[in-house]
C-alpha atoms as an extended CHARMM CRD file, in Angstrom:
* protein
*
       183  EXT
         1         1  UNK       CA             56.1280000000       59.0250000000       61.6400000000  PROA      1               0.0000000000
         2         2  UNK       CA             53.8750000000       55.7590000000       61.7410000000  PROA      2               0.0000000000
         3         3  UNK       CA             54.1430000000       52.5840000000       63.3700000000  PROA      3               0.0000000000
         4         4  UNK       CA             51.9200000000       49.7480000000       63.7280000000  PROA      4               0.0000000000
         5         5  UNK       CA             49.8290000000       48.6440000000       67.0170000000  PROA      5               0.0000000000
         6         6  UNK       CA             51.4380000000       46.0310000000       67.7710000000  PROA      6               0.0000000000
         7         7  UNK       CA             47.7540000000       44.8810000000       69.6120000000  PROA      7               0.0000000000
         8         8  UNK       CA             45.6620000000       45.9920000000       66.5210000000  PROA      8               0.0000000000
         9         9  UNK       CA             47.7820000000       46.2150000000       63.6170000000  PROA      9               0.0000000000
        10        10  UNK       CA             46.1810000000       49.2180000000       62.7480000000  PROA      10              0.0000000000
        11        11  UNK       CA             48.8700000000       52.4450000000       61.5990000000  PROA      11              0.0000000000
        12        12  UNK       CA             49.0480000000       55.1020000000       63.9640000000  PROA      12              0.0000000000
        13        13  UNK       CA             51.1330000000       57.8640000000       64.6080000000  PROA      13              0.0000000000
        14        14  UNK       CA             54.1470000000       57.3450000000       67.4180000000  PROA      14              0.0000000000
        15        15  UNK       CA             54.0220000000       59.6710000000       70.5210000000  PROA      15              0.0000000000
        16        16  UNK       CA             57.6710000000       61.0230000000       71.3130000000  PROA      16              0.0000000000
        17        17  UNK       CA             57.6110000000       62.8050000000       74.6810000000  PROA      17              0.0000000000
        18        18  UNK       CA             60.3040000000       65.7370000000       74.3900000000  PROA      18              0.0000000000
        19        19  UNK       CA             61.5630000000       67.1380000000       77.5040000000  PROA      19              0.0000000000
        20        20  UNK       CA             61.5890000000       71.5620000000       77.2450000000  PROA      20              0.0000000000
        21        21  UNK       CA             62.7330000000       73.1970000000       79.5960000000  PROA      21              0.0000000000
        22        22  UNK       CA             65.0850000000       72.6240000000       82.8790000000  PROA      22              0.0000000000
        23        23  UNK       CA             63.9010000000       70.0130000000       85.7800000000  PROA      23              0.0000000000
        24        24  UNK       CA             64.2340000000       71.9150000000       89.5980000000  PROA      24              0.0000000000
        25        25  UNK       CA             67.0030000000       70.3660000000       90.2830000000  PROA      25              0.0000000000
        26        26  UNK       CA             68.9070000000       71.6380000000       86.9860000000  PROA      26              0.0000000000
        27        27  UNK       CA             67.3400000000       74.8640000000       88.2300000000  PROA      27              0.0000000000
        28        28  UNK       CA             69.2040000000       74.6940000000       91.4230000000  PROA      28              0.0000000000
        29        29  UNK       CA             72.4920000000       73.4690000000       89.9920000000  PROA      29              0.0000000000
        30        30  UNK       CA             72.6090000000       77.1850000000       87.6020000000  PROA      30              0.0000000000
        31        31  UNK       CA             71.7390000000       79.0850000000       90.4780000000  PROA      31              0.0000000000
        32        32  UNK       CA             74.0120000000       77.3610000000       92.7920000000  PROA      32              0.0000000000
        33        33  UNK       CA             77.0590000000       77.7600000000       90.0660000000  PROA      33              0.0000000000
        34        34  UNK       CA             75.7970000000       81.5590000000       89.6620000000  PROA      34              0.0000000000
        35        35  UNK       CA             75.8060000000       82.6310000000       93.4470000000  PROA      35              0.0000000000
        36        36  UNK       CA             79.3500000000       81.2270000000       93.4480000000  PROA      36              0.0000000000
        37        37  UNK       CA             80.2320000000       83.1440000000       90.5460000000  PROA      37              0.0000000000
        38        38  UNK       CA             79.0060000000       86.0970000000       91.7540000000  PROA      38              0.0000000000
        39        39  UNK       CA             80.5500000000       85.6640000000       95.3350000000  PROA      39              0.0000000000
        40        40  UNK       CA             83.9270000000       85.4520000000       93.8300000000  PROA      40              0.0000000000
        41        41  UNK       CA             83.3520000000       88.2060000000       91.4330000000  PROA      41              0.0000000000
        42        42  UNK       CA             82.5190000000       90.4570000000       94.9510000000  PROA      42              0.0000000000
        43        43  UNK       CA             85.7300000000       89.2310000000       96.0950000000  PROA      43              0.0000000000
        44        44  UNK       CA             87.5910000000       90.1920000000       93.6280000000  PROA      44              0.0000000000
        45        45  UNK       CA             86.0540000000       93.7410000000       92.9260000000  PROA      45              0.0000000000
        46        46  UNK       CA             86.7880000000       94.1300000000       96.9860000000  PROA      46              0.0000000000
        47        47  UNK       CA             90.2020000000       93.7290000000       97.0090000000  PROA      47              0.0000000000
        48        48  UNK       CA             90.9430000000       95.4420000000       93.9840000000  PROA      48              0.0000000000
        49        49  UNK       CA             89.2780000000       98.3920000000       95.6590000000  PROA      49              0.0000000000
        50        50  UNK       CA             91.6180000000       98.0560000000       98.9070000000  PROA      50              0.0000000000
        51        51  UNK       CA             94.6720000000       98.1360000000       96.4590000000  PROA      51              0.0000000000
        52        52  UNK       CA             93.4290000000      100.9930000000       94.7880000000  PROA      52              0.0000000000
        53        53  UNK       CA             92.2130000000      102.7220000000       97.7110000000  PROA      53              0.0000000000
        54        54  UNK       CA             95.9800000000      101.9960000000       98.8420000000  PROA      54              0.0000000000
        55        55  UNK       CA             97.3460000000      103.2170000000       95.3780000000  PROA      55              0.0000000000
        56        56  UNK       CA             95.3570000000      106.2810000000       95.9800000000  PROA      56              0.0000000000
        57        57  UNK       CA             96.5210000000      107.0090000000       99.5160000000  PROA      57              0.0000000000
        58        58  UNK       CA            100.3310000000      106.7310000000       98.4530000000  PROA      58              0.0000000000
        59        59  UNK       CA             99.9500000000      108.9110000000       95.6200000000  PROA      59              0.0000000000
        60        60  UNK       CA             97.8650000000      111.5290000000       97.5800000000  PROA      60              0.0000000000
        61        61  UNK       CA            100.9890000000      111.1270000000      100.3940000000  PROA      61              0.0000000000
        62        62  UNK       CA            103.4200000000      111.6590000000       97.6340000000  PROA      62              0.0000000000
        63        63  UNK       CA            101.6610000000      114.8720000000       95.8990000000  PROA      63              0.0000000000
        64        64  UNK       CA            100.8690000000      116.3530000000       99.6200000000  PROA      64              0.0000000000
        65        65  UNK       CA            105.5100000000      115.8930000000      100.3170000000  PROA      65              0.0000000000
        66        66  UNK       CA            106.2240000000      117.2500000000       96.7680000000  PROA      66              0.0000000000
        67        67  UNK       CA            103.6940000000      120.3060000000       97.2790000000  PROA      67              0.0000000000
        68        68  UNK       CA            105.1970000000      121.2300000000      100.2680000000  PROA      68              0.0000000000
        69        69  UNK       CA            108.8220000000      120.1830000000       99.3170000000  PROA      69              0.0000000000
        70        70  UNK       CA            108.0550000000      122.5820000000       96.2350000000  PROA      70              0.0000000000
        71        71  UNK       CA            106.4850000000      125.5770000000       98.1790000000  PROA      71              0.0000000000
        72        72  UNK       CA            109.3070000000      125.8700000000      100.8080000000  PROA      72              0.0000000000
        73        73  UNK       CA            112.3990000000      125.1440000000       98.6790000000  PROA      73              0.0000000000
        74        74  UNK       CA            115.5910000000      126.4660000000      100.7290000000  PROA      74              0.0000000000
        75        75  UNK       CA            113.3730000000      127.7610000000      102.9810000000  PROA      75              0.0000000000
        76        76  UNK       CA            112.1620000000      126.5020000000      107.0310000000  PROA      76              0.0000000000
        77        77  UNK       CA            109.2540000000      125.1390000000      107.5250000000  PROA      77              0.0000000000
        78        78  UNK       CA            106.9210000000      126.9810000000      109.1210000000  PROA      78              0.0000000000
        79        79  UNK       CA            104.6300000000      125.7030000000      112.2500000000  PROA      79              0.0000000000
        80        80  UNK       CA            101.5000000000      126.6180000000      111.0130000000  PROA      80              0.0000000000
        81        81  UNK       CA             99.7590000000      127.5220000000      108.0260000000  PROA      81              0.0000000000
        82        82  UNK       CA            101.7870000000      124.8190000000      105.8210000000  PROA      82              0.0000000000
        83        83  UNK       CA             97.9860000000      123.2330000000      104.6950000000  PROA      83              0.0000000000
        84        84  UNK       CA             96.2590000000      126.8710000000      103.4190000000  PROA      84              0.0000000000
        85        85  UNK       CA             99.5560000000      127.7930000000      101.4400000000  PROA      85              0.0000000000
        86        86  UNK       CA             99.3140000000      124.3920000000      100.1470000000  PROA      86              0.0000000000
        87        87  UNK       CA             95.6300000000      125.7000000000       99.2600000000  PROA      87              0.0000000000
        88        88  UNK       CA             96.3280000000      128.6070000000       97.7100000000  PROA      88              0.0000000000
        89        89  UNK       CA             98.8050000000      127.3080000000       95.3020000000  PROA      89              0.0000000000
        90        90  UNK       CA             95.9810000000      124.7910000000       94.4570000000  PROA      90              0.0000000000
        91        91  UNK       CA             98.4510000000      122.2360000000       95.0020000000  PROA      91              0.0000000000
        92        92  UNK       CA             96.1290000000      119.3810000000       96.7570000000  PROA      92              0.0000000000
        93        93  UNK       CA             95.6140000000      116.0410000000       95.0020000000  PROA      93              0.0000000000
        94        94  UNK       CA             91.9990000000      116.3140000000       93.4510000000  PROA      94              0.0000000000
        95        95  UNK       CA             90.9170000000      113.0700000000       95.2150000000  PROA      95              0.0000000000
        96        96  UNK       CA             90.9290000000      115.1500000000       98.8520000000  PROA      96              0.0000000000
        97        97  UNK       CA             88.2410000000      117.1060000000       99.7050000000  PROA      97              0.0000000000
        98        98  UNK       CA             89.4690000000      120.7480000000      100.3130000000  PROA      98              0.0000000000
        99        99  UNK       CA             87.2770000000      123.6210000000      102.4550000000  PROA      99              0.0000000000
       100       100  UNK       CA             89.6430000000      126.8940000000      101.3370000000  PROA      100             0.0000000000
       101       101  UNK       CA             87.3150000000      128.2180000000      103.8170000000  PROA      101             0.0000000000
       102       102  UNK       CA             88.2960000000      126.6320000000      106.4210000000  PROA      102             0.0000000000
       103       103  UNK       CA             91.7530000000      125.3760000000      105.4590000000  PROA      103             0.0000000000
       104       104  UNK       CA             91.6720000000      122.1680000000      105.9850000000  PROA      104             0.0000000000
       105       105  UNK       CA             91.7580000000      119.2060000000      103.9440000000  PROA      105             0.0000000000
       106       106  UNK       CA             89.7060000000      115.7200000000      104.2670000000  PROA      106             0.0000000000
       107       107  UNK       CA             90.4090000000      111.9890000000      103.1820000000  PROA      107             0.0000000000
       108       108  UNK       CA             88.4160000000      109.4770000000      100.9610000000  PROA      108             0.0000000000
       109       109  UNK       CA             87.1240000000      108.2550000000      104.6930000000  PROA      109             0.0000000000
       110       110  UNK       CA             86.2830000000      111.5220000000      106.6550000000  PROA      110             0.0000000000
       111       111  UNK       CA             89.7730000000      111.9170000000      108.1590000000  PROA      111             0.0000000000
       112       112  UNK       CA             91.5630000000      115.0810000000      108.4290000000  PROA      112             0.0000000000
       113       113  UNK       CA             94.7760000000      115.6530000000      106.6110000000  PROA      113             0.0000000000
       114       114  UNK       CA             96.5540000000      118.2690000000      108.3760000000  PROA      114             0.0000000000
       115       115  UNK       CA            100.4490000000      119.2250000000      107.0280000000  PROA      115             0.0000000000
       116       116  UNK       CA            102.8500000000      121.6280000000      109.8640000000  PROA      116             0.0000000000
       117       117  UNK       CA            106.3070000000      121.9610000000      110.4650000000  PROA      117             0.0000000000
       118       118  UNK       CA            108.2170000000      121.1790000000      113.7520000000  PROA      118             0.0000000000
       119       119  UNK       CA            107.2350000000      123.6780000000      116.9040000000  PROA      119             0.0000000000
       120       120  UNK       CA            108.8940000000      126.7990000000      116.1010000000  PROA      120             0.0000000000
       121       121  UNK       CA            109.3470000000      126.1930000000      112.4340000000  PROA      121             0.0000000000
       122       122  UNK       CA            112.3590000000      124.1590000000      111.3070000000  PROA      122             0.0000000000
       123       123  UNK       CA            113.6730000000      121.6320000000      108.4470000000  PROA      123             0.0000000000
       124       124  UNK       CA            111.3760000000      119.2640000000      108.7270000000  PROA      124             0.0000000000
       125       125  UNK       CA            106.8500000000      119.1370000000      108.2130000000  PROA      125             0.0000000000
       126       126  UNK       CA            104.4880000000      116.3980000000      109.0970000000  PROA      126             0.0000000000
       127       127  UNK       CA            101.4800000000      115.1340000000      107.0880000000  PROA      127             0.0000000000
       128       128  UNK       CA             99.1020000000      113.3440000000      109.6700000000  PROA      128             0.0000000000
       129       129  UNK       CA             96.8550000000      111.4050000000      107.7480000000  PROA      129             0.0000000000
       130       130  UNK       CA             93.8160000000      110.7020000000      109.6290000000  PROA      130             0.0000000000
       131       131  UNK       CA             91.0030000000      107.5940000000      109.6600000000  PROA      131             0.0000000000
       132       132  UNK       CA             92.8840000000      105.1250000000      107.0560000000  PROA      132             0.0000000000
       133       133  UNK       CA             91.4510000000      101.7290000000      107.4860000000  PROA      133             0.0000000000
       134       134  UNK       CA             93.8080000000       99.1130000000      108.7300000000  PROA      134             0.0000000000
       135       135  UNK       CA             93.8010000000       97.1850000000      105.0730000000  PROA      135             0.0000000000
       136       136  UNK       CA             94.7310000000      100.2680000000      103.4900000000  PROA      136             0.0000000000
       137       137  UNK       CA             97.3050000000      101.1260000000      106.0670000000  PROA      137             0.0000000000
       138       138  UNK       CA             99.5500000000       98.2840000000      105.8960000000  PROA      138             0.0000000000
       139       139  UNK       CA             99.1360000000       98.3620000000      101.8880000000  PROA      139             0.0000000000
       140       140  UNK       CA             99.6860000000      102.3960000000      101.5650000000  PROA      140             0.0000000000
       141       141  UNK       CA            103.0590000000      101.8380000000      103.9010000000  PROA      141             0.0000000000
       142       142  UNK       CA            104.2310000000       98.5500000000      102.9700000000  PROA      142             0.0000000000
       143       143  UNK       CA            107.7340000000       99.6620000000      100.6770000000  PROA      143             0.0000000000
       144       144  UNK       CA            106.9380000000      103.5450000000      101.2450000000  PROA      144             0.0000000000
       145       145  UNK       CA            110.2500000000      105.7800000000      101.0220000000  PROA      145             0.0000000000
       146       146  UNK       CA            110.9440000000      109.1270000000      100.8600000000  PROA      146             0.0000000000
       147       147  UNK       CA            110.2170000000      109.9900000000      104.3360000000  PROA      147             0.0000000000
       148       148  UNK       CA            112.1730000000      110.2710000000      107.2790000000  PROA      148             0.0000000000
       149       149  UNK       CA            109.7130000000      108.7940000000      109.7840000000  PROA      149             0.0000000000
       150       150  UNK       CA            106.7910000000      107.3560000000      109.4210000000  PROA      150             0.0000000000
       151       151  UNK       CA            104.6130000000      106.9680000000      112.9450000000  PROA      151             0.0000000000
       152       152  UNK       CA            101.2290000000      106.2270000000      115.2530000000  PROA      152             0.0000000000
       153       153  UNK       CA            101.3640000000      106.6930000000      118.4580000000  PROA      153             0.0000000000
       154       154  UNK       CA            104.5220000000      105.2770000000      120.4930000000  PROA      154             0.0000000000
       155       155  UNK       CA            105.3950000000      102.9040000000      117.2070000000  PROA      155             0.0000000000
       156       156  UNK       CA            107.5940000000      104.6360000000      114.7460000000  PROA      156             0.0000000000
       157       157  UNK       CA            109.7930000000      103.4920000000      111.7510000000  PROA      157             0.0000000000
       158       158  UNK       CA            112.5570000000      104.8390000000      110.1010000000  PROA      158             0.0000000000
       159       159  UNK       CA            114.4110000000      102.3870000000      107.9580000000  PROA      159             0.0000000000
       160       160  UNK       CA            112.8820000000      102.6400000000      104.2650000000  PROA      160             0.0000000000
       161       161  UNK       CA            111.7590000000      101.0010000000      102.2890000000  PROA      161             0.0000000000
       162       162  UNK       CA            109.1380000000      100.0000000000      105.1280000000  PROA      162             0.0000000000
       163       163  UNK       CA            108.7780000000       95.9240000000      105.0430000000  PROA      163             0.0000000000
       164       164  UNK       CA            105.4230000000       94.5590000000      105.5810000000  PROA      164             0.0000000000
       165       165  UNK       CA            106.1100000000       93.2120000000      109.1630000000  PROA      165             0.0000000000
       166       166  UNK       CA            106.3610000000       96.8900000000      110.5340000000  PROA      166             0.0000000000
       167       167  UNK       CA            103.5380000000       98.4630000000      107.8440000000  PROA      167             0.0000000000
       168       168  UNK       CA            101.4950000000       96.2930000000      109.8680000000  PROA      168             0.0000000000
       169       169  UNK       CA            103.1620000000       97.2360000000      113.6640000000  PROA      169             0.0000000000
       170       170  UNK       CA            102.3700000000      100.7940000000      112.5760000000  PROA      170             0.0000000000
       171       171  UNK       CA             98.8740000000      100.0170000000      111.2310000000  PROA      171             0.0000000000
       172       172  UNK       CA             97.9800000000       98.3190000000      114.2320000000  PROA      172             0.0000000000
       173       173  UNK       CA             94.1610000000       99.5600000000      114.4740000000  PROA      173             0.0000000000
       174       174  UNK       CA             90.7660000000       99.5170000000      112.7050000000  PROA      174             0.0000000000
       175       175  UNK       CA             91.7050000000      103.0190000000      111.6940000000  PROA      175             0.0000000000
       176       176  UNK       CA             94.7320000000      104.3650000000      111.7090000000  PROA      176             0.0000000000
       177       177  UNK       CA             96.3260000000      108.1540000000      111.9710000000  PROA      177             0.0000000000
       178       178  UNK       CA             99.7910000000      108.0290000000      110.8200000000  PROA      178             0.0000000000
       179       179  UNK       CA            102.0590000000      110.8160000000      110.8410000000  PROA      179             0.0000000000
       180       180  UNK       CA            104.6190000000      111.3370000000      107.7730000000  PROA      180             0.0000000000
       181       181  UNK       CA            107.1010000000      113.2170000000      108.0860000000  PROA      181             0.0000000000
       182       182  UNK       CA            109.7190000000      114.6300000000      105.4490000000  PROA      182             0.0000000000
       183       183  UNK       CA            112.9050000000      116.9550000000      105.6180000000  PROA      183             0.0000000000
């Protein structure tokens, strides 16, 4: 486009300055905006893995009671060797690590998983569930049913479903090894 010098008179061509690109402080804005974005993305993501970590854990619990409900049907419990029949039948949830070997079974966090019956065999076993984190704890027992107690250490409940308030008097450590137990 041409204009005319307003000092000379003489046509010449008009200089339009076009900004490209962002100035430093637009710069800083988007990254600003993004690191937020990304922090409560993190967030997110972490507590949906404590719920399903907690999802996991009751559904492991569950399989574990109906394997061993299954196994011993009209039958006593024995004191030992509940876990390597439980083996044998290949009746362990797939998300527990199992050492046939050995007979034992291991948790999503290193704990062991051991299952017995009551000293001299009887009508009731025990799954002792080993290392749970504390989040996962209260979430895993919070409305749990189906058992007849549920305990750790001196603290134990028996009035299902379990209400938050004593999911969390149960849970009451970093980690946690609760002991289940079922008729």
């Amino acid at each position: 486009m041409n204009v005319i010098n307003a000092t000379t008179g003489v046509p010449c061509r008009a200089k339009f300055s076009r900004q490209r690109g962002a100035s430093l402080l637009e710069g800083i804005a988007y990254l600003g905006i993004a690191a937020i974005v990304v922090l409560g993305a993190v967030s997110l993501l972490t507590g949906a893995m404590s719920s399903a970590k907690a999802n996991q854990t009751t559904e492991e619990l569950i399989a574990l009671r109906t394997a061993v409900k299954k196994l011993y049907a009209g039958q006593t419990y024995p004191e030992t060797g509940v876990a390597a029949t439980v083996i044998a039948a290949k009746a362990v949830p797939s998300t527990l690590v199992v050492n046939s070997t050995a007979s034992t079974i291991t948790n999503a966090w290193g704990g062991a998983v051991t299952l017995a019956g009551p000293s001299g065999g009887g009508p009731t076993f025990s799954v002792v569930y080993n290392n749970m984190p504390q989040d996962v704890c209260v979430n895993a027992l919070s409305g749990a049913s189906g058992w007849t107690s549920i305990a750790q250490g001196s603290v134990s409940k028996n009035v299902f479903p379990l209400p938050p308030a004593d999911a969390s008097a149960v849970c009451n450590a970093a980690t946690n090894s609760v002991t289940f137990t079922s008729n």
